[in-house]
C-alpha angles and dihedrals in degrees: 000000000000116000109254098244105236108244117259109246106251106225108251106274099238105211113237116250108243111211102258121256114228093221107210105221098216106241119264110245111253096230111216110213108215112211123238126265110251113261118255121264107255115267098246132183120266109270092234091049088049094049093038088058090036092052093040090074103016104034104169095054089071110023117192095356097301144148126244141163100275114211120253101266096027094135087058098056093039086060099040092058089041081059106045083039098050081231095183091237128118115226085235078058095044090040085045101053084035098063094039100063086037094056104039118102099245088051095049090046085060088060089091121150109271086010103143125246130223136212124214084277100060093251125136098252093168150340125257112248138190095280095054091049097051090047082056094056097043095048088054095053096055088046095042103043100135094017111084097168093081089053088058099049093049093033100074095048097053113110101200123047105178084086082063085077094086095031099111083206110047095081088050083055121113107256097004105106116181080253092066097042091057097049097059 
């Protein structure tokens, strides 16, 4: 029986350096975002048409077709009453008219400090306070960011300017400078 030969021991293969390749990693794409467009003002009824259906079921609310400071509540017991009367209204019509007057200019203009509030009968049901008067204001400037005609035209009615320290608008008014908003 012939011997089995050992192996020769194969030298160790040494792998052959390649030059290294400088590997360009492509540029990540600086993504822009691109803000949003500012989202249209409600359509919202016209104010004669909210205060013609409004006075037509609750007239001395709004005699003789005028504004005045609704009561907290005041949709509520509108329906309430629309409901226990059969008023042939539907509560989208009543929000509808509601939030037209609430929301129009001459109506926010009326929301002054001490100013009297009314309830569906005519009658006074509250004052306006601070509070009332600085949710106004805030609620203005969110609205009103980029219209500053509707500032003018509230600015001037408002009592009580110390609330003016948080308003972002009032130093870019007309005649309001940061010295006069401090001193109030």
């Amino acid at each position: 029986m012939p011997k089995k030969q050992a192996k020769k021991p194969h030298p160790p293969k040494v792998a052959k350096q390649q030059p290294k390749k400088s590997v360009v990693k492509p540029k990540q794409e600086v993504k822009v975002k691109t803000p949003k467009p500012p989202t249209p003002p409600k359509k919202r009824l016209p104010l004669e048409e909210a205060i013609s259906q409004i006075s037509t079921f609750w007239p001395y609310l709004l005699p003789d077709g005028k504004l005045y400071p609704m009561k907290i509540g005041i949709q509520q017991d509108m329906w309430q009453e629309g409901k226990k009367k059969s008023l042939p209204i539907a509560r989208r019509r009543l929000k509808a008219c509601l939030g037209s007057t609430g929301h129009h200019v001459d109506y926010l203009a009326l929301i002054q400090l001490g100013a009297f509030l009314y309830d569906k009968e005519g009658q006074i049901a509250g004052v306006v306070t601070q509070s009332d008067v600085e949710d106004n204001l805030q609620r203005l400037a969110r609205r009103n960011k980029s219209n500053h005609h509707v500032i003018d035209c509230i600015l001037p009615l408002t009592k009580n300017l110390r609330m003016l320290k948080n308003f972002p608008h009032a130093a870019k008014l007309p005649g309001f400078s940061h010295d006069q908003r401090t001193t109030y």
